[in-house]
LUMMAR-729373 format. One record per residue: x, y, z of N, C-alpha, C in turn; residue number from 1; residue in one letter. Coordinates in nm, 4 decimals, padded with zeros to 6 digits. Example, Ala and Ser with C-alpha at 12.3 -4.5 7.8 and 13.67 -1.06 7.14 Angstrom:
! residues 2
((01.3190; -00.5690; 00.7800); (01.2300; -00.4500; 00.7800); (01.3200; -00.3300; 00.7800); 1; a)
((01.2850; -00.2250; 00.7080); (01.3670; -00.1060; 00.7140); (01.2900; 00.0030; 00.7870); 2; s)
***
This chain:
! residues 129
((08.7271; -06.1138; -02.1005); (08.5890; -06.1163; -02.0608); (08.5724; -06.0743; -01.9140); 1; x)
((08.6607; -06.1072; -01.8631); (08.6450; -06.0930; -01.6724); (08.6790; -05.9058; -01.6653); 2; x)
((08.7754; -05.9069; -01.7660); (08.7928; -05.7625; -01.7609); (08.7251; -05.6508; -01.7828); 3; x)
((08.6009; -05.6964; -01.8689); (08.5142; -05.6534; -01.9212); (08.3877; -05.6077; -01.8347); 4; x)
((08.3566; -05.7065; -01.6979); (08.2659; -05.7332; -01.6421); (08.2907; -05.6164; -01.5204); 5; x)
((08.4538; -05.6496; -01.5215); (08.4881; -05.5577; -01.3940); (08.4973; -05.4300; -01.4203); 6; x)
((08.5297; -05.3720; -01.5771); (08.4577; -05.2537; -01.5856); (08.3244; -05.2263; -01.5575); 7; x)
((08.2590; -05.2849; -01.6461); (08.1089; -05.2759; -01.6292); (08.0381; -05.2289; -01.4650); 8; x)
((08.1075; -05.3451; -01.3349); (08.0683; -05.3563; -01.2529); (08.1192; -05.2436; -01.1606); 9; x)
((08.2394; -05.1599; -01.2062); (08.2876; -05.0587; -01.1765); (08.1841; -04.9253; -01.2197); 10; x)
((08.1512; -04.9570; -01.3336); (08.0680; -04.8300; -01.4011); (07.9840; -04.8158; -01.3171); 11; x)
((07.9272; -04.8963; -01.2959); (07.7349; -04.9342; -01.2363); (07.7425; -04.8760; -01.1031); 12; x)
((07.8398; -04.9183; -01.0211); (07.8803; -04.9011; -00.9444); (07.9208; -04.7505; -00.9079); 13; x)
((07.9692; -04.6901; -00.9810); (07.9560; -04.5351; -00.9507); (07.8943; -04.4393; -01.0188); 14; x)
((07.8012; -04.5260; -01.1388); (07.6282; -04.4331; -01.1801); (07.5823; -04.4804; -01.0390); 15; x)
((07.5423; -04.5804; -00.9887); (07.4739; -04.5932; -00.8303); (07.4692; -04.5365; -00.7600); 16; x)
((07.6162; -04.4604; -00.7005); (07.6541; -04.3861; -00.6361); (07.6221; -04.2437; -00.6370); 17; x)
((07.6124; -04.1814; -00.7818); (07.5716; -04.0511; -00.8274); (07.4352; -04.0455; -00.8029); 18; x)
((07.3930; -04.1671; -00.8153); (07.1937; -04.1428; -00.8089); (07.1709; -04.1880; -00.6566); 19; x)
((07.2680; -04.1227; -00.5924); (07.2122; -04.1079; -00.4531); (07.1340; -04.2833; -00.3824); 20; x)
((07.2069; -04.3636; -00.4256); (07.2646; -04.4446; -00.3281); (07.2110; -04.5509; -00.3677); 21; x)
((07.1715; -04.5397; -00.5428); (07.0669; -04.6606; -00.5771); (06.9051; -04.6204; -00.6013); 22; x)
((06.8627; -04.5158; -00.4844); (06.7835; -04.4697; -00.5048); (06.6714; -04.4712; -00.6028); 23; x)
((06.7124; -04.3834; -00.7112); (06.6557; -04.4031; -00.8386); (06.6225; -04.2250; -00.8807); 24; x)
((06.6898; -04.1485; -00.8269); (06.7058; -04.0249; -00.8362); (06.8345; -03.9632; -00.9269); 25; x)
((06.8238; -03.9163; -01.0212); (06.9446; -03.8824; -01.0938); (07.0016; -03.7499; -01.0689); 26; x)
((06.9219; -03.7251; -00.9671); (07.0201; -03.5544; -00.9340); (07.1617; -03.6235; -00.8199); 27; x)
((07.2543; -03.5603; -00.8144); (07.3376; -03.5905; -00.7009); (07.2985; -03.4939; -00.5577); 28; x)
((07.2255; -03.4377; -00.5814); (07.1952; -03.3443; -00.4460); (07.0730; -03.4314; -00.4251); 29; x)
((07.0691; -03.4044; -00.2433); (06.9497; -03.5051; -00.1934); (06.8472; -03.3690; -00.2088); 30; x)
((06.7242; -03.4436; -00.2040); (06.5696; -03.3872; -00.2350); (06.5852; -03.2480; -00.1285); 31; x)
((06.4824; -03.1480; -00.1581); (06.4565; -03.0480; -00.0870); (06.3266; -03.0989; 00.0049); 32; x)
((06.3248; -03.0557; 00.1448); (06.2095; -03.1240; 00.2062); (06.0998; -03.0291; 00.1505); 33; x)
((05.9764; -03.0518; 00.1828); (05.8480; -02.9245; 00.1486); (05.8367; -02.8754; 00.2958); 34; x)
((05.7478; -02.7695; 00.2948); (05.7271; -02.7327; 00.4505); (05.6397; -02.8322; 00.4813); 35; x)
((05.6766; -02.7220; 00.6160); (05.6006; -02.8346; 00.7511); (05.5025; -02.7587; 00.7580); 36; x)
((05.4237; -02.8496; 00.7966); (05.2756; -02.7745; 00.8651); (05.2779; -02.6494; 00.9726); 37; x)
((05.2323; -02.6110; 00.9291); (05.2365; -02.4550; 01.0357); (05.1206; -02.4051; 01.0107); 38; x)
((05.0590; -02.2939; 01.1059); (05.0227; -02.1298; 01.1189); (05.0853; -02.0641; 01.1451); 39; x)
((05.1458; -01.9574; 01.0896); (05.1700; -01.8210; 01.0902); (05.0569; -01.6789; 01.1414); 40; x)
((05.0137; -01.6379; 01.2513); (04.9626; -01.5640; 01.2862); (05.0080; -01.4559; 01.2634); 41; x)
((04.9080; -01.3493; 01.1765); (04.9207; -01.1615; 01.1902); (04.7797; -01.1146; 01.2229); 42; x)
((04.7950; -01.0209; 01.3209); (04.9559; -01.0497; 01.4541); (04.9528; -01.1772; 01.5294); 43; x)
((05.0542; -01.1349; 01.5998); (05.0626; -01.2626; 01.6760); (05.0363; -01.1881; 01.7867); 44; x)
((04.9564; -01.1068; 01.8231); (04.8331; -01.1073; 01.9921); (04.7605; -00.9823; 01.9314); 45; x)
((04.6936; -00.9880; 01.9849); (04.5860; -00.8644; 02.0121); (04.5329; -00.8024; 02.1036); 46; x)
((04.5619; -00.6480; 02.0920); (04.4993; -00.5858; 02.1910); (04.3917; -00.4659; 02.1640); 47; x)
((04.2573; -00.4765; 02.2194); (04.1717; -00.3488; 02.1874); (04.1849; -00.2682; 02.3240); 48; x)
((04.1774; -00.1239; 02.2630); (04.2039; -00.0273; 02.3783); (03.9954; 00.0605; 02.3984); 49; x)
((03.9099; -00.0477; 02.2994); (03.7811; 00.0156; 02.3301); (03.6844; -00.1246; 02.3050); 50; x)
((03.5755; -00.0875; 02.3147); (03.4688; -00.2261; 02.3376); (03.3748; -00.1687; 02.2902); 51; x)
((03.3337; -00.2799; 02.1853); (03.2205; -00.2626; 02.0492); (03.2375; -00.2951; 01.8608); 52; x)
((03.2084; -00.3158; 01.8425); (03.2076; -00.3947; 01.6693); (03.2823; -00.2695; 01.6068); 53; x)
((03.2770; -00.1383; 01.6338); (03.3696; -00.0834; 01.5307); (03.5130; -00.0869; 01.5912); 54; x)
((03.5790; -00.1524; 01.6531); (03.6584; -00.1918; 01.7455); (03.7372; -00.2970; 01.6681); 55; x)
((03.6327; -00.4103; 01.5781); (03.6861; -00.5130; 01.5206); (03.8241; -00.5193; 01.4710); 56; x)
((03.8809; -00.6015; 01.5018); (04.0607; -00.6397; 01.4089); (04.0112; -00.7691; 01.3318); 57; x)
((04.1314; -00.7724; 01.2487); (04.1176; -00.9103; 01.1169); (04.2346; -00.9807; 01.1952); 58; x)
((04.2581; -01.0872; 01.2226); (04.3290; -01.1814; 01.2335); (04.3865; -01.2888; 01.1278); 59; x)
((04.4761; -01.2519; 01.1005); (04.5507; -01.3152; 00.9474); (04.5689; -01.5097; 01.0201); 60; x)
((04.5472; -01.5801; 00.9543); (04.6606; -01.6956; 00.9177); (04.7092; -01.8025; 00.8570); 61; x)
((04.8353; -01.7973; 00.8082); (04.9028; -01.8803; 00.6798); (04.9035; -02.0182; 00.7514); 62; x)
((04.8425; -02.1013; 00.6513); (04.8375; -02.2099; 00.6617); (04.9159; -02.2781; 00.5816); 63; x)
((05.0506; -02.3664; 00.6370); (05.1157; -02.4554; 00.5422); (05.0996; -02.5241; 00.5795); 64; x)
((05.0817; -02.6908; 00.4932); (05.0700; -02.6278; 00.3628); (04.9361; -02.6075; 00.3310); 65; x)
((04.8569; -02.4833; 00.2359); (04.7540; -02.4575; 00.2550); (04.6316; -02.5929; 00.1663); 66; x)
((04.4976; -02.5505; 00.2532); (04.4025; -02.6332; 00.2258); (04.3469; -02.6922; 00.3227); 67; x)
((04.3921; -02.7137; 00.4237); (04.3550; -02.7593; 00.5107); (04.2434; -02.7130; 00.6282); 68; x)
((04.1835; -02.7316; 00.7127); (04.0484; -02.6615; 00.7626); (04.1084; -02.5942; 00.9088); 69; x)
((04.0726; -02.5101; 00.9211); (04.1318; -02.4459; 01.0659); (04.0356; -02.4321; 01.1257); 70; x)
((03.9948; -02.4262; 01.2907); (03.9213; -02.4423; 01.3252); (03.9916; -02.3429; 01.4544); 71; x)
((03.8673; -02.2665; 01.5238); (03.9179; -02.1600; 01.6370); (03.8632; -02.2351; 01.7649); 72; x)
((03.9114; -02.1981; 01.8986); (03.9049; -02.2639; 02.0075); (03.9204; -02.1499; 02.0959); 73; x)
((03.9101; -02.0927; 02.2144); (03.9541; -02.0239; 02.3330); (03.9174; -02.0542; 02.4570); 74; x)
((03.9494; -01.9434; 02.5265); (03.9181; -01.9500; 02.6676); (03.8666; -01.7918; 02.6807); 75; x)
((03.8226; -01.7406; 02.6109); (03.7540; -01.5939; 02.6178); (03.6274; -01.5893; 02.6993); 76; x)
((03.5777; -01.6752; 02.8029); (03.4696; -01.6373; 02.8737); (03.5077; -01.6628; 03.0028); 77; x)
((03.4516; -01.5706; 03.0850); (03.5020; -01.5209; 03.2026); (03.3784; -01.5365; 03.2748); 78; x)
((03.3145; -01.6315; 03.3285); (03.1576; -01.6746; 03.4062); (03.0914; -01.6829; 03.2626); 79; x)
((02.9861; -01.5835; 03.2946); (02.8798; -01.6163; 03.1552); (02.9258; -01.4697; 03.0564); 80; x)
((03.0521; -01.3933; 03.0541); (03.0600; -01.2924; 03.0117); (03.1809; -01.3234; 02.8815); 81; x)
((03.1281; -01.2794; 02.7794); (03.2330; -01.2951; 02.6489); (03.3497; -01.1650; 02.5937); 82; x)
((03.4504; -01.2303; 02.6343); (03.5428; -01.0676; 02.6271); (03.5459; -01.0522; 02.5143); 83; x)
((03.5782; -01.1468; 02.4071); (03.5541; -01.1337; 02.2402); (03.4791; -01.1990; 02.2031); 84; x)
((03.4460; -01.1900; 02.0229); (03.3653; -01.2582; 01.9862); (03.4846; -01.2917; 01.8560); 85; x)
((03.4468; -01.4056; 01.7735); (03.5483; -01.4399; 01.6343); (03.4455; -01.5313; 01.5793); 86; x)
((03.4172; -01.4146; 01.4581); (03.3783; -01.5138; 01.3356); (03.5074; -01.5274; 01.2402); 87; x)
((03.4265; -01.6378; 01.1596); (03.5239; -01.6874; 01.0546); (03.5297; -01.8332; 01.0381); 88; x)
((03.5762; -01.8877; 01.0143); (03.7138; -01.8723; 00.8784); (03.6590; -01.8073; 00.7495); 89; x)
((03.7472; -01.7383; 00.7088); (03.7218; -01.6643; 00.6086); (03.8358; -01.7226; 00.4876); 90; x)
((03.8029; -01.8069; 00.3880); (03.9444; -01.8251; 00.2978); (03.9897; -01.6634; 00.2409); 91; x)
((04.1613; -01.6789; 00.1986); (04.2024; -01.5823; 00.1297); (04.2865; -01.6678; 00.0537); 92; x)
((04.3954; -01.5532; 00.0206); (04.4668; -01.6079; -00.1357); (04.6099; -01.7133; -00.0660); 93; x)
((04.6264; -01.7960; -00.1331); (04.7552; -01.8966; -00.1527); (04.7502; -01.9350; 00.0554); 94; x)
((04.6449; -01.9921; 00.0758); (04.6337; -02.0426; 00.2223); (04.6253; -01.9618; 00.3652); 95; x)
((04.5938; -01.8248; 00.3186); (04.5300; -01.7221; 00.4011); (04.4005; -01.7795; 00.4600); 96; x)
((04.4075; -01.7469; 00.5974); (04.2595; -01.7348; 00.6751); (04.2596; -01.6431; 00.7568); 97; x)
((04.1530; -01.5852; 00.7198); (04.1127; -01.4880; 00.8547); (04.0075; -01.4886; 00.9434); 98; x)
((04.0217; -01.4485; 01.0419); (03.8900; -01.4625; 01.2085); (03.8703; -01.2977; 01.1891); 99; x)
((03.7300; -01.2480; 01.1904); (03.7559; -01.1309; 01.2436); (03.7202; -01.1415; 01.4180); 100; x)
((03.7677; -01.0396; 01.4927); (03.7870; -01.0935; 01.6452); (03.7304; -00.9029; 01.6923); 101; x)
((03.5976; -00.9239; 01.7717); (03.5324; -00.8109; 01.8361); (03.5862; -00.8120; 02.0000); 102; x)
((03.5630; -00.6697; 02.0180); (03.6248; -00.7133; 02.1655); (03.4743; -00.6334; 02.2420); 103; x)
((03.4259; -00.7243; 02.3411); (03.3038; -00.7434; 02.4089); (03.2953; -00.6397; 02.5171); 104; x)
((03.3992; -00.7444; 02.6516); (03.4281; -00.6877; 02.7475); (03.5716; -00.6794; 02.8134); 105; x)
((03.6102; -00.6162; 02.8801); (03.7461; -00.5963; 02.9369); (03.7853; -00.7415; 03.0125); 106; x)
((03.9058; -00.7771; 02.9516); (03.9564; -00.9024; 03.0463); (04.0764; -00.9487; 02.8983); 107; x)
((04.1257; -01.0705; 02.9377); (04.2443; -01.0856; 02.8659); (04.1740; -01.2950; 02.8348); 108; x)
((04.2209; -01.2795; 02.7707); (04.2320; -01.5145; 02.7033); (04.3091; -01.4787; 02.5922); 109; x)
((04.2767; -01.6074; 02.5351); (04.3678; -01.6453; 02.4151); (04.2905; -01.7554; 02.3532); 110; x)
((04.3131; -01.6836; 02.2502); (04.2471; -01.7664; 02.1072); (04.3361; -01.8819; 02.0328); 111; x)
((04.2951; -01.9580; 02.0046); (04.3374; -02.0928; 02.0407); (04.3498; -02.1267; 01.8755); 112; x)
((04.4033; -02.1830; 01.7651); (04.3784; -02.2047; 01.6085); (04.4428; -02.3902; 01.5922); 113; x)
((04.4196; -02.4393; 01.5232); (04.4612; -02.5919; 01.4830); (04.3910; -02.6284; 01.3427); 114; x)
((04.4681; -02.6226; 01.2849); (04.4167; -02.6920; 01.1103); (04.4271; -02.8553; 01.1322); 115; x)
((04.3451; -02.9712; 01.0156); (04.3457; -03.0603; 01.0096); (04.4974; -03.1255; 01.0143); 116; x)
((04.5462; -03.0691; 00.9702); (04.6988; -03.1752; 00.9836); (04.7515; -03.1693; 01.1045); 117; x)
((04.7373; -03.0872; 01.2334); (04.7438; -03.0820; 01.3942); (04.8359; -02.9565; 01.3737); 118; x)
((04.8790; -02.8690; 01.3016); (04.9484; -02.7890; 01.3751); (04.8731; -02.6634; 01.4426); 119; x)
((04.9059; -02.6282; 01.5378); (04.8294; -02.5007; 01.5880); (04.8975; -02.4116; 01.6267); 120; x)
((04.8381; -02.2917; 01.6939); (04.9185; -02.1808; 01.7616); (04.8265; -02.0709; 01.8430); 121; x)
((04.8332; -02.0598; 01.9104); (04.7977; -01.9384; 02.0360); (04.8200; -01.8043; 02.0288); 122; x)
((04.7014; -01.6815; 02.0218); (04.7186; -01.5587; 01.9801); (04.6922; -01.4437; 02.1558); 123; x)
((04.7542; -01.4492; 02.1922); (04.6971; -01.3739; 02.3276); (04.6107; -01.2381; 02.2975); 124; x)
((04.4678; -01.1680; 02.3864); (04.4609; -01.0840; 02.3350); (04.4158; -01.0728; 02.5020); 125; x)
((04.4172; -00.9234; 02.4640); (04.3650; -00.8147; 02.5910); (04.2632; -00.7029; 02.5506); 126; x)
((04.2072; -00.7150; 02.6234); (04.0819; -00.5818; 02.5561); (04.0689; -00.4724; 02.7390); 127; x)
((04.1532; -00.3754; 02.7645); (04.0897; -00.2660; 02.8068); (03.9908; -00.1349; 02.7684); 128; x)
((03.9918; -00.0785; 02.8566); (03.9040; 00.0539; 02.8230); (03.9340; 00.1628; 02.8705); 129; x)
***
């Protein structure tokens, strides 16, 4: 009977082990993480070489993981003068967003992005003439 138990307690003991540590997971490989929150900017800066709406660029960005709300921010004004302009958010496919971004007047900032889960990222742009 004792012999019996100490199999048993042997068995259990290294099904436990296989399911990752007690766990309750029956794969022996540990979990894959999911991504992390990010933006992915295309591109990652912008530059216009003229000033005026047919001038406009699209500003791509992947949001992982997608769904979440992005929201634009800068420093594009220079006194009371706006070097760009960015509408948007625009949804696209599998967590695409796009800004479209006009370039006003000559000078340089950076456009600023942060989705609800906090990740963000910074697009530099320059607009000469």
């Amino acid at each position: 009977m004792v012999m019996q138990r100490i199999a048993t307690f042997t068995f259990n003991m290294a099904l436990c082990t296989l399911m990752a540590g007690c766990g309750g997971s029956l794969s022996p490989f540990p979990p894959i993480p999911g991504p992390s929150d990010s933006l992915g900017p295309t591109p990652t800066s912008l530059t216009f070489t003229s000033i005026g709406g047919n001038s406009a660029k699209t500003l791509s960005l992947v949001d992982t993981p997608p769904g979440s709300a992005v929201q634009e921010s800068d420093n594009c004004t220079a006194g009371s003068v706006r070097i760009v302009s960015v509408s948007g958010p625009s949804s696209g496919p599998l967590g695409t967003v796009t800004f479209s971004v006009s370039p006003l007047n000559v000078g340089t900032c950076t456009l600023m992005f942060k989705n609800a889960a906090g990740a963000s990222t910074e697009v530099p742009v320059n607009v000469s003439s």
